[in-house]
N, C-alpha and C positions, 0 to 999 in steps of 0.2 A: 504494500500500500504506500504512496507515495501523493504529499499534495505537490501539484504544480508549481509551490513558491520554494519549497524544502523545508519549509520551519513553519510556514503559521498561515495564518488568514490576510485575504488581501481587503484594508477598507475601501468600502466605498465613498463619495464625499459626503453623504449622509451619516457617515461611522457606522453603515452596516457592513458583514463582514460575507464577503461570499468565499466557499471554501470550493476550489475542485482536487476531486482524488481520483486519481488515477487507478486502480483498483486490478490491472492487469495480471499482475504477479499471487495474486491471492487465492491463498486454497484454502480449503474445510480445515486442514492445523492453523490457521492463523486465526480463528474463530475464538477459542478461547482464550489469547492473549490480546494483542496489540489493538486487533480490531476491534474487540470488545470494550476495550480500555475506551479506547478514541471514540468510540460512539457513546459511550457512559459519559465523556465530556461534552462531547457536543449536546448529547440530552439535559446533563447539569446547567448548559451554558440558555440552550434552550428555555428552560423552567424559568432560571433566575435572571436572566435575562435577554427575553424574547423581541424585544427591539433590536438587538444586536445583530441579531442571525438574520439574513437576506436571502441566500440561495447557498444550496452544496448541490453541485453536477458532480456524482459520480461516474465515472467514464473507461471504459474500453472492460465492462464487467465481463469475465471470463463465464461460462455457461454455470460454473457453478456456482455463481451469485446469489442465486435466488433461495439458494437452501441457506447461505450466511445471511440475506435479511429474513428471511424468517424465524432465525433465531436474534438478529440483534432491533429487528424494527420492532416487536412488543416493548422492550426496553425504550422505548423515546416518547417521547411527550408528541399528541397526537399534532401539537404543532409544529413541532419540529421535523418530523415525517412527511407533513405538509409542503415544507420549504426544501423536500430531497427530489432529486430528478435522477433518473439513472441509464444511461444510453451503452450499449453495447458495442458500437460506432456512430456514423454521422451525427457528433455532438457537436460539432463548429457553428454550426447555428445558431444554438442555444448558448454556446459558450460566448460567441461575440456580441451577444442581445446585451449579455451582464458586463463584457468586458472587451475592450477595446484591442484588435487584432495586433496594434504594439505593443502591448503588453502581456503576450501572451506569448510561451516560447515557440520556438520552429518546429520543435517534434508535437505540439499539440495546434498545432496550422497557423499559428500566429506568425507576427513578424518580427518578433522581437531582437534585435543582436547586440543588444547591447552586453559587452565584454565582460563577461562573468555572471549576465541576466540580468533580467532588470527588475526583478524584486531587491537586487542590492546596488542597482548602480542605476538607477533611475535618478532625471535631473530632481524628481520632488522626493526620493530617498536618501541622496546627496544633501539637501536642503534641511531633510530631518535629523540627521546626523551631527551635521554642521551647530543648529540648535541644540539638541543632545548635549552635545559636547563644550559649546558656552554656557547652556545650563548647571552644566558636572561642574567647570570650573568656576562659577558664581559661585555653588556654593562650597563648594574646597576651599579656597577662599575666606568666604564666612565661617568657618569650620575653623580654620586655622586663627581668623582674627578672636575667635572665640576662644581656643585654648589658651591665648597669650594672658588672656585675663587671670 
């Protein structure tokens, strides 16, 4: 199982989070770990905070998907299940509705080439960073003027 970013959720400009997983690799062993794991969060995430969640396109579901949601989709908040889409193939459709075909890597139809991807090297990831990091050192900073006292 694998999301499309490698680490997390991509916001939208509204702070919803659309998640897609790639879902290829997955077999009936990965049911009681990881995947189980990850869908107990997303239902957690779901329950406590259901504004957050926008869309998960699972994608390139190998045939025997359908027995791993029947064991993990009872575990989800029926809203959460709601906002799941699951495509076997021809997801690029669906995938460029929520997300913008630059931002989207080459192996999943997009156009992305930004040099290392561009969930980390995107001009408004750069920008985030940038702030991160004047943030960290504001308050280093006051931390330190802090201990002189």
């Amino acid at each position: 199982m694998k999301d499309y970013d490698d680490e997390g959720s991509v916001a939208t400009p509204t702070g919803q989070m659309i998640k897609v997983m790639d879902v290829a690799s997955l077999g009936m062993s990965d049911v009681g770990g990881d995947v189980s794991a990850y869908f107990n969060k997303i239902g957690v995430m779901g329950k406590h905070y259901p504004e957050r969640l926008d869309k998960i396109l699972v994608i390139n579901v190998p045939a025997s998907f359908s027995m791993v949601w029947n064991i993990v989709a009872p575990m989800l908040d029926r809203n959460v299940r709601e906002r799941i889409s699951i495509y076997r193939a021809n997801y690029q459709e669906a995938l460029f509705e929520l997300i913008e075909p630059n931002n989207v890597p080459l192996q999943y139809g997009g156009t992305c080439q930004c040099q290392g991807g561009c969930r980390h090297h995107s001009p408004e990831e750069t920008l985030l960073k940038q702030r991160v990091d004047t943030l960290n050192k504001m308050a280093e900073a006051k931390d330190s003027d802090n201990s002189v006292l």
